[in-house]
N, C-alpha and C positions, 0 to 999 in steps of 0.2 A: 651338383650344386655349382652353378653358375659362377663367379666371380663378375659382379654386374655394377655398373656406376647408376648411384643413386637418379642425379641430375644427367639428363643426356641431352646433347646441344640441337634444336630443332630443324626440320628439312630444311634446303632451299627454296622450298618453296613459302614455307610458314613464312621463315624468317622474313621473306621479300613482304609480304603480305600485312604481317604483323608487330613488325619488331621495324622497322623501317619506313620511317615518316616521309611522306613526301613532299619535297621541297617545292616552294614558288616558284614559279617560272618567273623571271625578269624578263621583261620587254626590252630591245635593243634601243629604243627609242626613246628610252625611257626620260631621259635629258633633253630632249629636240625641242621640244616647244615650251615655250615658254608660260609661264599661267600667272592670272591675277594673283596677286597677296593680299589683296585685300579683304577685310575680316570676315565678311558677311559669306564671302566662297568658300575662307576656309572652315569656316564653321558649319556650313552644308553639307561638304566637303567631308569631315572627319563627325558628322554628327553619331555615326553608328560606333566609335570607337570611344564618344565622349562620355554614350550612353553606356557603355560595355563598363568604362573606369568606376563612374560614380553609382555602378551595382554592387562591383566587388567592395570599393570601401564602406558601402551600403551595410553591405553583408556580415563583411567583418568586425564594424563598429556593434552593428545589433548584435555580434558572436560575445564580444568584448562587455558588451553593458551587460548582458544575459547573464553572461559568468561573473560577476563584482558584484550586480545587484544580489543576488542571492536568488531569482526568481526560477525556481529549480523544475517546477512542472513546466516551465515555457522554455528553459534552453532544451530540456526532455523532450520534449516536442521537436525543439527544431532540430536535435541531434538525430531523431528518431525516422526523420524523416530526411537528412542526408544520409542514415544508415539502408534504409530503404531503395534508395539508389542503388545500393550495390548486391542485393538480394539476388541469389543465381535466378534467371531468366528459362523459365518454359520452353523449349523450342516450340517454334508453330512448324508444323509439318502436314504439307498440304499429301495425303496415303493417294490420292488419285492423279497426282500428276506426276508422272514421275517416268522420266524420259530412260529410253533402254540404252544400256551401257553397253557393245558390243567389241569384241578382242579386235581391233583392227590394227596394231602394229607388231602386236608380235609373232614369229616362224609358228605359233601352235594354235594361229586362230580357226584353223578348221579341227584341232585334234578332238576329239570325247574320250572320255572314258568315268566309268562308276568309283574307280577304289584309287584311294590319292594316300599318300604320307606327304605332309607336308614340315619340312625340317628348317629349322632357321643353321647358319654358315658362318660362322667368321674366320673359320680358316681352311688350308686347304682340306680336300675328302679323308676323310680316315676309311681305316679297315671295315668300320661297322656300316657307315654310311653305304660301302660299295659292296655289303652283305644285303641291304636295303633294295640296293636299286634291283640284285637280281633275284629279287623273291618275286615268284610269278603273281600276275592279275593285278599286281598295285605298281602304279605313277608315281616317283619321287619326284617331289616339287621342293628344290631348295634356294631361298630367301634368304638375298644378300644382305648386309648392313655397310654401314663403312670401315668397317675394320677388315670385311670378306677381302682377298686378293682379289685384284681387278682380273688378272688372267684363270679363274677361278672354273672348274671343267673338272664333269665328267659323263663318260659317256652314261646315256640311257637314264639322267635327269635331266629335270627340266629345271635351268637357275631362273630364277630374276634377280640385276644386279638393281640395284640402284634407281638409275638411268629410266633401264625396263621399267620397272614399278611408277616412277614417275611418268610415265607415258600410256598407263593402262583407263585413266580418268576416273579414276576411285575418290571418292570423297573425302575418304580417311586417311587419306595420304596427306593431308595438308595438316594434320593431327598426332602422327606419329614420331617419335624420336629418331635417332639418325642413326644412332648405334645400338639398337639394343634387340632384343629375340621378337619384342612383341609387334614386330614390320610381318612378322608372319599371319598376322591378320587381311593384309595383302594377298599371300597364299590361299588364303581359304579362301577371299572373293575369287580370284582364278579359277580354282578347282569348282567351285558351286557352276561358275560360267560357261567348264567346258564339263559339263555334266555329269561332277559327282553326286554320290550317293552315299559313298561313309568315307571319310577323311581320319585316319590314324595319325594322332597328333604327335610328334615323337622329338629326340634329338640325335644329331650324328654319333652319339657315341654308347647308345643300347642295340645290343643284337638280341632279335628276335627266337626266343627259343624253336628250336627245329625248324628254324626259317620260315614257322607255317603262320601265320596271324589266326587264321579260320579254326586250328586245332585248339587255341586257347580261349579265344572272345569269342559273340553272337555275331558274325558278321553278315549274317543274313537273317531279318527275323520273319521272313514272310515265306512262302514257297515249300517247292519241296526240300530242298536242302535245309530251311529250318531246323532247331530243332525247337518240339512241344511238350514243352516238361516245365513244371514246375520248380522254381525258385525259391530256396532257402531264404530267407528276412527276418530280419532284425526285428523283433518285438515294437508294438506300439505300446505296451501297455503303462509305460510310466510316460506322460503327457509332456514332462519337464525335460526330456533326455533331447537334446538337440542335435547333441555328434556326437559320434562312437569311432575310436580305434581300430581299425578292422586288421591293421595289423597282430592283433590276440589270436583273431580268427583263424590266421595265417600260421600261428605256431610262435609269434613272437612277440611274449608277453612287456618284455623293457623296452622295444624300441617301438618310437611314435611318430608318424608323417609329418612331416613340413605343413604348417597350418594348424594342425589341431593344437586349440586351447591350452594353456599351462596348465588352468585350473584342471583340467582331464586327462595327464600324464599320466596320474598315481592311481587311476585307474587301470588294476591289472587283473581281473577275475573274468572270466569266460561268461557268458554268456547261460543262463538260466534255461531257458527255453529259445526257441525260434517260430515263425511262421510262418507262412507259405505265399509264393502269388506266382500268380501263372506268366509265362515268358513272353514277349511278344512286343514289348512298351519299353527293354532296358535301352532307351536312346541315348543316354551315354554310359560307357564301361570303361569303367578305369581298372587298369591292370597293376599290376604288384611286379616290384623289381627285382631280381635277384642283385646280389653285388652289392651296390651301392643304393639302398635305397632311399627314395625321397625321405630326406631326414633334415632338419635343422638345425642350425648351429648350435643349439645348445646340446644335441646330441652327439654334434660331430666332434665338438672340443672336446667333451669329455669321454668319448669312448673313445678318442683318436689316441692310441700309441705309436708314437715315435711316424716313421716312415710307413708303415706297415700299411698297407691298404686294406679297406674293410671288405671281408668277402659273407655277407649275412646273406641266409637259406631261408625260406620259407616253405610251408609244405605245400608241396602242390597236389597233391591228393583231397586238402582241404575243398568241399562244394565251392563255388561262388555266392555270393548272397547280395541281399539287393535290401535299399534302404524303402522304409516306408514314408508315407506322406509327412512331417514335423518333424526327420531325422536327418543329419546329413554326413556326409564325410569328407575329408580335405582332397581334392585335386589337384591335378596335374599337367603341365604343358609337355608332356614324353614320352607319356604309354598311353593316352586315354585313346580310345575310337568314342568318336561323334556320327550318330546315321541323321539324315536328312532332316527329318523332324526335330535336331536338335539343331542345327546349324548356325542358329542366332545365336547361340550360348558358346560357340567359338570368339568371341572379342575381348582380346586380350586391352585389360582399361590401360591406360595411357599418361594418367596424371599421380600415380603412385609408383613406390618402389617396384623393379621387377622381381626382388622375392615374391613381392609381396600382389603383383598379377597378377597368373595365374590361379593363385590361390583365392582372391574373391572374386574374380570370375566363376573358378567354381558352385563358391557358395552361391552365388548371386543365379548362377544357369541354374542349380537345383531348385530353387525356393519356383525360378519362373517351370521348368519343366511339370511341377505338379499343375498348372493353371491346363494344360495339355494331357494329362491323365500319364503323363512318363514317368519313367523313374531309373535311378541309377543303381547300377550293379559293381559291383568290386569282387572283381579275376584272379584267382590262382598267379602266381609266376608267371609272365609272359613275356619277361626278355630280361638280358643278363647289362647292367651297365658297370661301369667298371671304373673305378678309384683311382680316378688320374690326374686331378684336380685340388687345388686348398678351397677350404670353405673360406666363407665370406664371414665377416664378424658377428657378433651376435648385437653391437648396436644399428644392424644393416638391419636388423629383423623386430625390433622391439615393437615398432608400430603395427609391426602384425598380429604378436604377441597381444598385446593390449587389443587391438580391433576385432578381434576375431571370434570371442566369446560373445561380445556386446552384437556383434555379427548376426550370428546366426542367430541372435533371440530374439532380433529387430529384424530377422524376413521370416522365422516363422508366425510373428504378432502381425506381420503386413498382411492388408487385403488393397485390393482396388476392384472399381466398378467400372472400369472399362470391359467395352464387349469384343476390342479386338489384341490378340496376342501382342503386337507391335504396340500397340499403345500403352498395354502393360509394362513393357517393357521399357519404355521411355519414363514411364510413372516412376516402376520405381530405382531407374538410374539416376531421375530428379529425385527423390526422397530419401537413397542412398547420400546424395553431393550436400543434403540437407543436415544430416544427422551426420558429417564429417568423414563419412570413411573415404569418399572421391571426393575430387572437385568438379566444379562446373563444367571444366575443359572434359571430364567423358559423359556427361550430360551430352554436350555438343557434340563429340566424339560417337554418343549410343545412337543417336537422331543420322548421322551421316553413314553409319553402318549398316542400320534398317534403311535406309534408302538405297545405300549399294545394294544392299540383298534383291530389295524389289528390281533394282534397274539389269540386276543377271539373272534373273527368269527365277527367284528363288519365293515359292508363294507358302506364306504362312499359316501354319496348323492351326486346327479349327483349336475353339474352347472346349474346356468338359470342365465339369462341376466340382470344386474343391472339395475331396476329399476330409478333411481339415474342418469345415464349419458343418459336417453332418455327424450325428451321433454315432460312435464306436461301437461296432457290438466284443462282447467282452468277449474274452478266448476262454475257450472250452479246454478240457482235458485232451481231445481227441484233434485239437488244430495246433495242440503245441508240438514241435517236433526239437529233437536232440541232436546236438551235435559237442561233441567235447574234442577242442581243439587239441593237437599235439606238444608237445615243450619239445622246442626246437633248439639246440645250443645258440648262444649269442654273445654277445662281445661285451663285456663289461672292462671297462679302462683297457682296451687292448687284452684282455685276457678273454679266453670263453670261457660260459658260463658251462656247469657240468651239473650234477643231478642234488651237488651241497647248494645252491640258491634257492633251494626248493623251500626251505626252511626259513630261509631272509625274507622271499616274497609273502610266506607264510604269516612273516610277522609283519607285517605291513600290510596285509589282510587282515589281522588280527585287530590291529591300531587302526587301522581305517573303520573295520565294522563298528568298534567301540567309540569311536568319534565324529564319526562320518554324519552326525545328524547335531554336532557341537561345533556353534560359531564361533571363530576367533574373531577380537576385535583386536586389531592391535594399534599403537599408536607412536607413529614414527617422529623423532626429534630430528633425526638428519634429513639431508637430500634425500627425497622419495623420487627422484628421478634417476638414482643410483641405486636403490635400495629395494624399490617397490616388486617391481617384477621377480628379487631373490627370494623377499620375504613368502611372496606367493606361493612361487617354487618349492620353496624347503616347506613348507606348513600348510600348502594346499594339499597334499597329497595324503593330508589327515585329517583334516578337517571338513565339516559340511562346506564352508566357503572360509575365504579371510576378508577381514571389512580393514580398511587400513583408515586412519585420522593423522592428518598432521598439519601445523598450524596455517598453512597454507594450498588450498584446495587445486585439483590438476583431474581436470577432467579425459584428457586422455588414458595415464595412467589409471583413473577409477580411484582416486584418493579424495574422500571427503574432508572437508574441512572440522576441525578441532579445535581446542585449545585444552591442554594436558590438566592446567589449574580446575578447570572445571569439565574434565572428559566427565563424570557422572552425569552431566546431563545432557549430554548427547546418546544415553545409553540406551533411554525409552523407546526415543524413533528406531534404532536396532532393535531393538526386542520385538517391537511390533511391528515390523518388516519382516523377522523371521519366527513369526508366531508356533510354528510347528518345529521348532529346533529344540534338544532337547535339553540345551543349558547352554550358553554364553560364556567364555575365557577371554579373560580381559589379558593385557599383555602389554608392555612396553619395550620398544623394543633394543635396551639396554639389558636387557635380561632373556637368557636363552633358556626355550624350553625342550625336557628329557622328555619329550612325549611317552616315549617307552616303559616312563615309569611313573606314569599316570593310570595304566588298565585294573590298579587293585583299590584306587579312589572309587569313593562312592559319588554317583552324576547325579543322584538325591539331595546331595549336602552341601555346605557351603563351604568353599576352601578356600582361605587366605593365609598370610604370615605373622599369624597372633602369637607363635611359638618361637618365634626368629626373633631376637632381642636386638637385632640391628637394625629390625625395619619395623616393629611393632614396639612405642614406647608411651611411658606417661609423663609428661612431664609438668612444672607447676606453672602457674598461671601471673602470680604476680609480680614477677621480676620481669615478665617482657610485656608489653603493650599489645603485639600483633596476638600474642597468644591469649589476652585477656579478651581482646576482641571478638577474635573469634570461639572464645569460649562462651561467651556472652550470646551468639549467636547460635549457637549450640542449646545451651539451657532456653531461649527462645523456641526455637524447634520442638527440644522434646516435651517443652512445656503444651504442645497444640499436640503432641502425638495421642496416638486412641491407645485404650488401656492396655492391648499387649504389647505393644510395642515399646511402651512406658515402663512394664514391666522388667522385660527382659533388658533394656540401657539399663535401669538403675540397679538392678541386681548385679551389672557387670562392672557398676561404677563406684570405688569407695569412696570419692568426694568431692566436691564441686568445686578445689580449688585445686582440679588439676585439670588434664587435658590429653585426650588418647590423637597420637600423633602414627599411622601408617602408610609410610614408603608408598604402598599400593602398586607396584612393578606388575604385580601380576597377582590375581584373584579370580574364583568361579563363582558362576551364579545359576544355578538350577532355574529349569522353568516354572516350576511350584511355585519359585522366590521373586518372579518377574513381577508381578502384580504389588506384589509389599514391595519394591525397589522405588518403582513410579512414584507409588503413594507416597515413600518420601522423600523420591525427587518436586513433589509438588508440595510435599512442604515445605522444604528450604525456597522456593521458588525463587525472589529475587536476589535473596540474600548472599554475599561474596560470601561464602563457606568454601574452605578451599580442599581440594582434591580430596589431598592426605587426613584431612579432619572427618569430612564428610563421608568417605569408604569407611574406617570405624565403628562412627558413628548408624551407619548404616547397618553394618552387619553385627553389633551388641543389640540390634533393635529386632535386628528381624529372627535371631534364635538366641538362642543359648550358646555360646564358645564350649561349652563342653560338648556338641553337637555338630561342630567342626570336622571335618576333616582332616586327616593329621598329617597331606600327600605333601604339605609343604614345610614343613616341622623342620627335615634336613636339612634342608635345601643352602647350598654353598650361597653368601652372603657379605659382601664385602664393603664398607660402607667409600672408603676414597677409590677413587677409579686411578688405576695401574697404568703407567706411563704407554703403555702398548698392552692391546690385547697378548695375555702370556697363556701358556697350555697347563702352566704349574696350577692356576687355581683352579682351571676346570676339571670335572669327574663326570663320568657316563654315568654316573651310581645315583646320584641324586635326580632330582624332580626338575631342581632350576638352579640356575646359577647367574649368579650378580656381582660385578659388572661386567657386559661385555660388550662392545661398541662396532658397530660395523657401516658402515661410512663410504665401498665401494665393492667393488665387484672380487679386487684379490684378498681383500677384508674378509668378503663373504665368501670364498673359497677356504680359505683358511679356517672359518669355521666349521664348515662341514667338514672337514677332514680331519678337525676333534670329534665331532659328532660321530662321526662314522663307525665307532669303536661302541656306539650303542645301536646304529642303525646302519649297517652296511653298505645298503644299498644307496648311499648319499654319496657314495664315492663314484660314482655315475654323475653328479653333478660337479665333483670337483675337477 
């Protein structure tokens, strides 16, 4: 893991280009003659500057009257159409002109060869790099930035400093940053030029096990040295699964690659079945790291003990396996080989973080390899890297975090009807910049790419027919095949794990099966830009999804917009988004839940805190106003209600001059119950009935209280909130606990390292 700067300062060349206005030139003569003053000349004379002024105050004035008058569909209009202006722009790229780019200035422009490592440098050669260069049949190509030392050398690689790079007449060179790994897109034009065929994409500091690349990957899939065997894969059979862990496969159920999803951490169960496809098509392979493996911050903080460097095994006896068509998995710029057919899906984008590069490049090469009939494969152990470095923050990574789910399920839904690869391509680098995860700048950056490709002889795979829009045929008894992977020991807080986690993971299989199809909704009062991402974290790994509301909407983070007084009617559109779920948990997130000791609740019934005398009350109606009102509102309601539900209130109600008042922190609602919710959320419909009135009121309507549930009965309950979160009121014994306020990130650590005394394995996140 890198230690990489976000913002990196742009070539000299951009800069001169684009960042540097150019000045007038003055005439030396400027003063020599002399000119009429009189009016008529200079009114000629400055006619085009006079016209230039009285546009702009033109413009402004109309801006100014448009906004006072109130006339709101026409300043709409005219806003909408300065906004239009700035809409990212289609490249036009003419595929049939397109002039050959040949090596004329540098020492290797007659060299060939088939098998390239292309490695990015910033300092001088290490031990591993010089393991690299003397592994037989393959060309180290290493790619300097500005931090690389100028006197930088060694024998039997090939560098570009700089300089080089700028003199090879790449397109993308005017695109690239000045200091960062992803210049090694530079490399790969090289290598394609001087006639590769598979490019090992790697960094100087993994050694290759047994020095052999060929013993581990496919790196021939044609010929006699092939090999003809069929490949282990990942099931199609659930349509929704988009990315899978392949680190399980490997033997290593807690730890997760760099990239994959939060919401897909807590996923730790092996794999059911497998199924087959035949070899021949894995155009990219991504290998498995010994040592240090592709891991992200959030995993690196929390399993990091002291000094100690991570030395994590994976099994290498494990088959390989290869993803199907709607499936993918996180990549890499350090172990992967790319064969020919994939070579466009080498461009590292350019307008986002370099966490966060290679990694939807990945995604991005996969989604395009299926329009090619390709597919990727994830390898056994193939080289050792080694723990010599600090990780980078985990606010370095958050954007990936959050993009990365919405990612992958926004290129499995993409289609285009373009009829040639490259044009796909460009489609959808525009339709990515569209929907935020790039900007524009690798829109332009994809278009300059594809044309370096063409301009060094590199000619583009044909189409084949998406798998994806043809019907599945289902899997047989006799096409499933078995594999059960190994339990490899693993690092848990610095300590390894031994054969007592078996039992931890056990229960967190347990809580996962029994929840796993129950939505949390929760609804955040603090910053959800400090909060969002933990919330996920700690209660994704149990639940079907978490939907998070807070009163302020953030579409990056994936946080809808709320307001608490009346979160009940926001709850329909949830329910009927998650029509197959098999009950809804409301949650606020002032209130911490024992998941663990929710598996003996019945997912039938309805559970709230009608038994909790702090947060379930009645109180009377005449001595306050707000409560006569909306008591008034109330008897309104139940007056329109249809007879069972009229029922079951008034049996729970001994008299109309009082008023049932609940907290509402947190309550279930079974999917039986969703139907009666709506109905009467559409009876209150306009009416200000507030939160705490309305949940009551709801749940005396829609059963019997003695039909409750009783999972929150205990439940620790504290009505003033405590100068600092304390550990004294908390207890792992109960269901929930109230109040507990969590506000940042060492907030949220300190929580789960209460919790952990019910859930273990949370100490993995603290």
């Amino acid at each position: 893991m890198l230690v990489q700067d976000r913002d990196a300062p742009k070539s000299p060349k951009q800069s001169q280009h684009s960042q540097i206005r150019t000045l007038p030139t003055f005439r030396t003569n400027r003063f020599s003659e002399s000119k009429s003053l009189d009016f008529s000349t200079w009114f000629s004379e400055n006619l085009y500057k006079i016209v230039t002024v009285l546009v702009l105050i033109g413009t402004v004035a109309a801006l100014f009257f448009l906004r006072n008058v109130g006339d709101t569909a026409a300043l709409l209009c005219f806003e909408n159409k300065a906004q239009a202006l700035e809409k990212i722009q289609f490249p036009q790229v003419n595929w049939n002109l397109n002039e050959r780019i040949s090596d004329k200035s540098s020492p290797y422009a007659n060299f060939r060869t088939e098998r390239w490592i292309v490695v990015s440098v910033s300092n001088y050669p290490t031990d591993s790099l010089r393991k690299l260069v003397k592994m037989k049949g393959w060309q180290v190509l290493a790619i300097g930035n500005s931090k690389t030392p100028s006197d930088w050398s060694l024998k039997g690689a090939i560098f570009l400093s700089l300089e080089e790079q700028a003199k090879l007449g790449f397109r993308i060179v005017d695109y690239l940053p000045y200091d960062s790994y992803v210049r090694k897109t530079v490399g790969y034009l090289f290598a394609i030029q001087h006639g590769a065929k598979k490019i090992f994409d790697a960094d100087d500091r993994g050694e290759v096990i047994d020095d052999d690349l060929g013993k581990h990957f496919d790196v021939e899939l044609v010929g006699e040295s092939a090999r003809q065997e069929a490949i282990l894969q990942y099931s199609h059979e659930n349509p929704n699964r988009t990315v899978v862990n392949p680190y399980i496969h490997f033997g290593q159920r807690s730890v997760w690659p760099r990239g994959l999803p939060l919401e897909n951490v807590g996923e730790l169960w092996h794999e059911e079945f497998y199924t087959e496809v035949y070899g021949g098509k894995q155009f990219i392979q991504q290998g498995i790291s010994n040592g240090l493996p592709d891991v992200d911050s959030v995993f690196y903080f929390t399993r990091k003990s002291g000094l100690e460097a991570f030395d994590i095994r994976f099994d290498e006896r494990a088959p390989k396996v290869a993803l199907p068509q709607g499936m993918m998995v996180p990549l890499n710029s350090f172990n992967t080989i790319y064969h020919s057919s994939a070579f466009w899906a080498l461009m590292l984008p350019v307008s986002i973080s370099t966490m966060a590069s290679d990694v939807l490049r990945g995604y991005w090469g996969q989604r395009l390899l299926w329009e090619i009939g390709g597919y990727t494969v994830v390898y056994p152990p193939t080289v050792h890297r080694y723990d010599r470095i600090e990780a980078y923050p985990f606010s370095e990574e958050k954007d990936l975090h959050v993009n990365v789910g919405r990612l992958t399920k926004f290129l499995v839904s993409w289609r285009s009807g373009k009829h040639r690869l490259f044009e796909k391509i460009l489609e959808l680098s525009f339709a990515m910049a569209e929907e935020g995860f790039w900007t524009e700048k690798d829109v332009k950056f994809t278009a300059a790419w594809l044309q370096d490709l063409l301009a060094v002889g590199y000619q583009q795979p044909r189409l084949m027919s998406l798998e994806l829009d043809r019907p599945r045929a289902s899997i047989g008894h006799g096409d499933r095949k078995e594999f059960v992977p190994r339990k490899l020991p693993s690092v848990h807080l610095g300590v390894e794990e031994t054969g007592t986690v078996t039992s931890e993971i056990g229960n967190l299989i347990r809580w996962r099966k029994n929840f796993g199809n129950v939505v949390l909704i929760m609804f955040c009062s603090g910053s959800v830009e400090r909060t969002a991402l933990e919330w996920r974290l700690l209660y994704g790994r149990i639940f079907k999804t978490v939907i998070i509301l807070s009163s302020q909407k953030n579409i990056d983070l994936a946080v809808e917009e709320g307001q608490l007084d009346h979160l009940y009617k926001h709850l329909p559109k949830i329910f009927d988004q998650y029509s197959s779920a098999d009950g809804f948990l409301v949650l606020q997130d002032d209130t911490i839940l024992n998941y663990w000791n929710l598996l003996e609740a019945d997912k039938n019934k309805l559970w709230i805190t009608n038994k909790v005398s702090e947060s379930w009350v009645t109180v009377p109606t005449k001595d306050n106003s707000w409560f006569q009102k909306q008591a008034d509102m109330v008897k309104k309601v139940v007056s329109s209600m249809p007879v069972h539900f009229q029922v079951n209130y008034k049996g729970a109600v001994t008299t109309d001059q009082s008023l049932t008042i609940c907290s509402s922190e947190v309550f279930y609602i079974p999917r039986h119950f969703t139907s009666d919710f709506i109905d009467l959320v559409n009876l209150v419909g306009d009416l200000d009935i507030h939160q705490k009135i309305a949940i009551p009121m709801f749940f005396m309507s829609m059963d019997s209280a003695q039909n409750f549930d009783s999972v929150f009965d205990t439940m620790i309950y504290k009505q003033e909130q405590p100068s600092a979160n304390s550990s004294t009121i908390y207890s792992a014994k109960v269901a929930a606990v109230h109040p507990w306020n969590v506000t940042s990130e060492p907030e949220f650590i300190k929580l789960i390292r209460v919790m952990a005394e019910g859930d273990p394995l949370l100490m993995e996140l603290a």
